[in-house]
N, C-alpha and C positions, 0 to 999 in steps of 0.2 A: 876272850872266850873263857867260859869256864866249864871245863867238862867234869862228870864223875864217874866213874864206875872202878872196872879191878885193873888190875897193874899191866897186862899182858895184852889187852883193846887198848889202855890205852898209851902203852907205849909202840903201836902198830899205825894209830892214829898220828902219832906226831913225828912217824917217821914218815908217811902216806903224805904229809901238808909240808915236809923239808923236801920242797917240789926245787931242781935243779935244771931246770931246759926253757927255751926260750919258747914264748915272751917272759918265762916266770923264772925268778930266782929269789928264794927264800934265804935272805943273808943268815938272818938269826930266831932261835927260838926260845924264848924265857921261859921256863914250865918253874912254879912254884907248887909244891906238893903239898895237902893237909890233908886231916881227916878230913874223907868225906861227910858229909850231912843227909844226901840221900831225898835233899830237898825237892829235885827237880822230874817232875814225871814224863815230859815232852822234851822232843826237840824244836827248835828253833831257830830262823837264821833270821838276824835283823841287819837290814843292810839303810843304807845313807838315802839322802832322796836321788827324783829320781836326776834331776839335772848332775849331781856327784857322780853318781854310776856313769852315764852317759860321759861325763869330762875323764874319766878314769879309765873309761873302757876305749874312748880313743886316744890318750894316752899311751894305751899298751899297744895299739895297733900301731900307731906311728912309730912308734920304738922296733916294734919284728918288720915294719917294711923297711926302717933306716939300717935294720943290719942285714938284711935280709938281699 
């Protein structure tokens, strides 16, 4: 991901995605800092196709009913 904007979004942002409860556990998060460039005027989310998603998403299900 690469986000831009000012310090205090987003360091609220990357505490909001250090998601800790199940089915979600966020081990780690690599944040590297530059100037921003200011490039980017939209959001966007790109995600995988769709059979990925589908393999992924019952993945996490099987895993909260095995502890569940």
């Amino acid at each position: 991901m690469v986000g831009e904007g000012d310090d205090e979004p987003i360091s609220r942002f990357l505490e909001d995605i250090r998601i800790r409860r199940e089915p979600i556990y966020v081990e780690d998060i690599d944040a590297k800092y530059e100037e921003p460039t200011w490039e980017f005027k939209a959001f966007k989310i790109v995600t995988g196709s769709l059979e990925e998603d589908i393999t992924e998403g019952f993945s996490t299900m099987h895993y909260a009913f095995m502890l569940g």
